[in-house]
RODOSE-931982 format. One record per residue: x, y, z of N, C-alpha, C in turn; residue in one letter. Coordinates in Angstrom, 1 decimal. Atoms other than C-alpha are relative to their C-alpha. Layout:
# residues N
+--------+--------+--------+--------+--------+--------+--------+--------+--------+------+
|     nu |     nv |     nw |    cau |    cav |    caw |     cu |     cv |     cw | type |
+--------+--------+--------+--------+--------+--------+--------+--------+--------+------+
|      X |      Y |      Z |      X |      Y |      Z |      X |      Y |      Z |    A |
...
+--------+--------+--------+--------+--------+--------+--------+--------+--------+------+
//
This chain:
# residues 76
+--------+--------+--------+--------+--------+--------+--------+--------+--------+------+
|     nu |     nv |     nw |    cau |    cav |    caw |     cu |     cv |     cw | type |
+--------+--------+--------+--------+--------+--------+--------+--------+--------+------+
|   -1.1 |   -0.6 |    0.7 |   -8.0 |  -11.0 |  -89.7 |    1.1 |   -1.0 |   -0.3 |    X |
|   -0.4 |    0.9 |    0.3 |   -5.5 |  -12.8 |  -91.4 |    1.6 |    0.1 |    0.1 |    X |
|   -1.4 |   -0.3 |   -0.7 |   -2.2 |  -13.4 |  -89.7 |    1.3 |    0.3 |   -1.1 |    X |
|   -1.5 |   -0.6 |    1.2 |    0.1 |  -13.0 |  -92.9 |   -0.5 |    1.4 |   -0.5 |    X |
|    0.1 |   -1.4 |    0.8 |   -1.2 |   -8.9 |  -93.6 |    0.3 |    0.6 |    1.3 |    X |
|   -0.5 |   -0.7 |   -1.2 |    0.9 |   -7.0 |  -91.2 |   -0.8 |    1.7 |    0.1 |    X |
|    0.7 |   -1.5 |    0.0 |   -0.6 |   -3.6 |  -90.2 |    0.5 |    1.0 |   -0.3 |    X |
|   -1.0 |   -1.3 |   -0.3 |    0.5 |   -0.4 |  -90.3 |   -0.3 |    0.4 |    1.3 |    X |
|    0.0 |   -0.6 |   -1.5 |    1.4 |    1.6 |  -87.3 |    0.6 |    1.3 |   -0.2 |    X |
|   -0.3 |   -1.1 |    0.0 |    1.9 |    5.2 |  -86.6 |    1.5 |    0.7 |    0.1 |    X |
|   -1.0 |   -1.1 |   -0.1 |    5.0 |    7.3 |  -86.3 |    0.5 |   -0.8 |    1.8 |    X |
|    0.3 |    0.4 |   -0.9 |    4.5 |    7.0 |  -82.6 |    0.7 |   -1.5 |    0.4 |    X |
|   -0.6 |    1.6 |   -0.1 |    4.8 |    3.0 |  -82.4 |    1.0 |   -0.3 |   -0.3 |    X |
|   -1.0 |    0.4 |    0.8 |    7.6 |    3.4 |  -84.8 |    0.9 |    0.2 |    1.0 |    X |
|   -1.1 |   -0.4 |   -0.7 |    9.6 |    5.2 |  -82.3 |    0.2 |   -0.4 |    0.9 |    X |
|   -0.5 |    0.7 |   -1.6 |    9.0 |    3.5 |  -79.1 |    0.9 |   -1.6 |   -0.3 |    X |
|   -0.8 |    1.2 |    0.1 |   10.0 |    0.2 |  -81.4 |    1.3 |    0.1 |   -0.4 |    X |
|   -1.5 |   -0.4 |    0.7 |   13.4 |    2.0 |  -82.6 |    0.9 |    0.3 |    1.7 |    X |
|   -0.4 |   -1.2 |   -1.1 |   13.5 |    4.0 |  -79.2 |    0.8 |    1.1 |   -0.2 |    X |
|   -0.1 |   -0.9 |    0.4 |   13.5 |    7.1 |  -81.0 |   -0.7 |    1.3 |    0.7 |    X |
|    0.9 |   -1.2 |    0.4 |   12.0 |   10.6 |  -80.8 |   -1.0 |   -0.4 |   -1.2 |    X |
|    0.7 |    0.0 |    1.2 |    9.2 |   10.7 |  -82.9 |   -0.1 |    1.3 |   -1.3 |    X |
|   -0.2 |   -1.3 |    1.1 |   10.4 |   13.9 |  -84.7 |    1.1 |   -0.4 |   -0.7 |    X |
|   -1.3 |    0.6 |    0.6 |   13.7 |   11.8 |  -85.6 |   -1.0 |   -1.4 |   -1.2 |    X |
|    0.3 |    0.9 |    0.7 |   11.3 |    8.7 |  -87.3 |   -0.9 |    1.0 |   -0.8 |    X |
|    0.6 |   -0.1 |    1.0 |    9.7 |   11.2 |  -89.0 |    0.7 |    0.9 |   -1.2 |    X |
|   -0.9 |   -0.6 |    0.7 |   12.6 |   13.1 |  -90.2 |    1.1 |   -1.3 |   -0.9 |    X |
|   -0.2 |    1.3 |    0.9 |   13.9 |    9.5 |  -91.4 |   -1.1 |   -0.1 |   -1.2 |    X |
|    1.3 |    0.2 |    0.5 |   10.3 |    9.1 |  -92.9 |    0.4 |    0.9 |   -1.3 |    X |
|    0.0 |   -1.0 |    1.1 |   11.0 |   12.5 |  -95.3 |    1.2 |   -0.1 |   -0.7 |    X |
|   -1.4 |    0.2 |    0.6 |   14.9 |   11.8 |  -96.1 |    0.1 |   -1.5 |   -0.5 |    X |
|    0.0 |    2.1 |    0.7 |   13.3 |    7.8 |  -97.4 |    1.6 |   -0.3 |    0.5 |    X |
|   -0.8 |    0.8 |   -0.5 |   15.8 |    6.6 |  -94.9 |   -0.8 |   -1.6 |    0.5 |    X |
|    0.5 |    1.1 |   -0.5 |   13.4 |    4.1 |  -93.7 |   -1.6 |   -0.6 |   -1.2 |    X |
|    1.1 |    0.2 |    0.8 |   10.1 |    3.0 |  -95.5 |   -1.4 |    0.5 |    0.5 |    X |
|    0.6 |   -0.9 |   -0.8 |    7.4 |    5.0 |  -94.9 |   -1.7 |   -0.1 |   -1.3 |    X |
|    1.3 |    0.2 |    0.7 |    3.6 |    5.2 |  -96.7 |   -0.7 |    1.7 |    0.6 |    X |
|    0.8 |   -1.2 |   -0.5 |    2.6 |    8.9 |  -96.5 |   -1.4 |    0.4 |   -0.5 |    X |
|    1.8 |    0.1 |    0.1 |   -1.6 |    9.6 |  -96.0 |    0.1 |    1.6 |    0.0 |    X |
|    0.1 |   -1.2 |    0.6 |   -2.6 |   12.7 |  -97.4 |   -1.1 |    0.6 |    1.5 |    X |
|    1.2 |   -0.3 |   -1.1 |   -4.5 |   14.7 |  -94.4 |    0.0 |    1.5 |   -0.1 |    X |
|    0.4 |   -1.5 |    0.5 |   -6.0 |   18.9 |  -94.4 |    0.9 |    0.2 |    0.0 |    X |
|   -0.6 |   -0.1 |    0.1 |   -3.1 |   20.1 |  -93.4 |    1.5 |   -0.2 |   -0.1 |    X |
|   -1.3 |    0.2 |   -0.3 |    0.1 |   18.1 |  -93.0 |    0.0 |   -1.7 |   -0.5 |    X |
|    0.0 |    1.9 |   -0.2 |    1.1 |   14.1 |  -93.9 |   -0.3 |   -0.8 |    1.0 |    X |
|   -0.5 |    1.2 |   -1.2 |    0.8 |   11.3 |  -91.9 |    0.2 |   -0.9 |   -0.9 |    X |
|   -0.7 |    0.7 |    0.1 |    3.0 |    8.9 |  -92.0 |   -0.1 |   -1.2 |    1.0 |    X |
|    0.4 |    0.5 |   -0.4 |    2.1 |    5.5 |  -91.9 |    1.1 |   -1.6 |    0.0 |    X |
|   -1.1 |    0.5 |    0.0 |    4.7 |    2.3 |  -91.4 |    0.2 |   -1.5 |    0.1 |    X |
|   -0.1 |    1.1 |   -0.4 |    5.3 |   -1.8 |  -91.0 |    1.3 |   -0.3 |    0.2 |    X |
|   -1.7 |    0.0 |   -1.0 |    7.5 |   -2.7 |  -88.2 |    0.8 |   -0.9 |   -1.3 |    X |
|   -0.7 |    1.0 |    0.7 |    9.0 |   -5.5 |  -90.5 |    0.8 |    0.6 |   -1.1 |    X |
|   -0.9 |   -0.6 |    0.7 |   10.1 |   -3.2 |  -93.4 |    0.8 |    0.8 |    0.7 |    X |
|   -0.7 |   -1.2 |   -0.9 |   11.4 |   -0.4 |  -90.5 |    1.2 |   -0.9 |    0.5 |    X |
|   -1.4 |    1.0 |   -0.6 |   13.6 |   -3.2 |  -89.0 |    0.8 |   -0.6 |   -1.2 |    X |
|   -0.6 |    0.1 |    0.9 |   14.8 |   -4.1 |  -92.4 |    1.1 |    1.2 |   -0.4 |    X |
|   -1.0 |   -1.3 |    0.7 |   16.0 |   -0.8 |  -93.4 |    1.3 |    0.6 |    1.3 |    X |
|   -1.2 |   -0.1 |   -0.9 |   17.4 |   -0.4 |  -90.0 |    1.1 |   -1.1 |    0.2 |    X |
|   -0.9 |    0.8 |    0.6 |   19.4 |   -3.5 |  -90.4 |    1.4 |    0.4 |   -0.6 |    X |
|   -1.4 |   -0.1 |    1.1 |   21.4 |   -2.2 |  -93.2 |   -0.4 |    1.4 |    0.2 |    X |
|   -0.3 |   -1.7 |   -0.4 |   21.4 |    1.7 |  -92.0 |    1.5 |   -0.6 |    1.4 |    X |
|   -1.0 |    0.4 |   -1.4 |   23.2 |   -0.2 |  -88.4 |    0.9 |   -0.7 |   -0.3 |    X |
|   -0.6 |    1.4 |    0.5 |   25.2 |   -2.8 |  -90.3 |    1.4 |    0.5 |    0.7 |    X |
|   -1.0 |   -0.1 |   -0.2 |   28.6 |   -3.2 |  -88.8 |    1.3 |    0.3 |   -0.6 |    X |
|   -0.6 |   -1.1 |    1.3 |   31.2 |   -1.3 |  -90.3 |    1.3 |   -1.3 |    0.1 |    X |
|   -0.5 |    1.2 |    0.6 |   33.9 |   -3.4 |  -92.0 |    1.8 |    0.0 |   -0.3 |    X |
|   -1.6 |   -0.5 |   -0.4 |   37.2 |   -1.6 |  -91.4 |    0.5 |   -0.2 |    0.7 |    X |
|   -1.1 |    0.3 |   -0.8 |   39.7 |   -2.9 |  -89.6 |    0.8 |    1.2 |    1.3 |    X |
|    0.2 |   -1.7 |   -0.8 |   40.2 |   -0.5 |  -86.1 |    1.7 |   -0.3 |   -0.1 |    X |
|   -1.4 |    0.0 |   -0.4 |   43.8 |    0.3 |  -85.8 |    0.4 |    0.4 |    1.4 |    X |
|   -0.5 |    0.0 |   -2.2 |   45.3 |   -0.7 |  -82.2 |    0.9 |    1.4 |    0.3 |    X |
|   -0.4 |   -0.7 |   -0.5 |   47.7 |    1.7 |  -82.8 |    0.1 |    1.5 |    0.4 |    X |
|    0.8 |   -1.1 |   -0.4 |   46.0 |    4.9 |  -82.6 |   -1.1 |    0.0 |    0.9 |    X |
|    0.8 |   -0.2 |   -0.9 |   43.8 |    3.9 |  -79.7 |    0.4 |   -0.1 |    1.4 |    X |
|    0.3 |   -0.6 |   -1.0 |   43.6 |    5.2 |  -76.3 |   -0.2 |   -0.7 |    0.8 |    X |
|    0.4 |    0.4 |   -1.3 |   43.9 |    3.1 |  -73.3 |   -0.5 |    0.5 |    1.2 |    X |
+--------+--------+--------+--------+--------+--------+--------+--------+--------+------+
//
C-alpha cells in the first residue's frame, strides 16, 4: 500500500479522533460541516471520512475568536 493514499475511516473512528458522539459526527457529516464521502447502502447512508480533511475543517470550525474580551464586564 502506498503511504501517500490516506484511507477512509468510519463515522466511529471519526469520533473517538474528535472525542465526539458518533451521532454528533454524523449530524456534522449531513449539515457539510465537516467533509464527509456518503456510500449509498439498502437502507440508510454510510458515511465515509479522512482524518486529515476532518482535522482541517475542524481547525477553522475551532479557530480562535478574534474579539477583544472586555475586563470590564468580567466576573472575578
Amino acid at each position: 500500500m502506498d503511504a501517500s493514499i490516506e484511507p477512509f475511516v468510519d463515522a466511529d473512528n471519526i469520533a473517538a479522533f474528535l472525542g465526539e458522539r458518533r451521532t454528533v459526527v454524523i449530524r456534522m457529516a449531513r449539515l457539510r460541516q465537516i467533509t464527509s464521502y456518503p456510500f449509498s447502502g439498502h437502507k440508510r447512508h454510510t458515511y465515509k471520512f479522512k482524518r486529515s480533511e476532518v482535522a482541517a475543517d475542524m481547525a477553522k470550525i475551532r479557530r480562535p475568536s478574534t474579539t477583544p474580551v472586555n475586563d470590564s464586564t468580567r466576573k472575578f
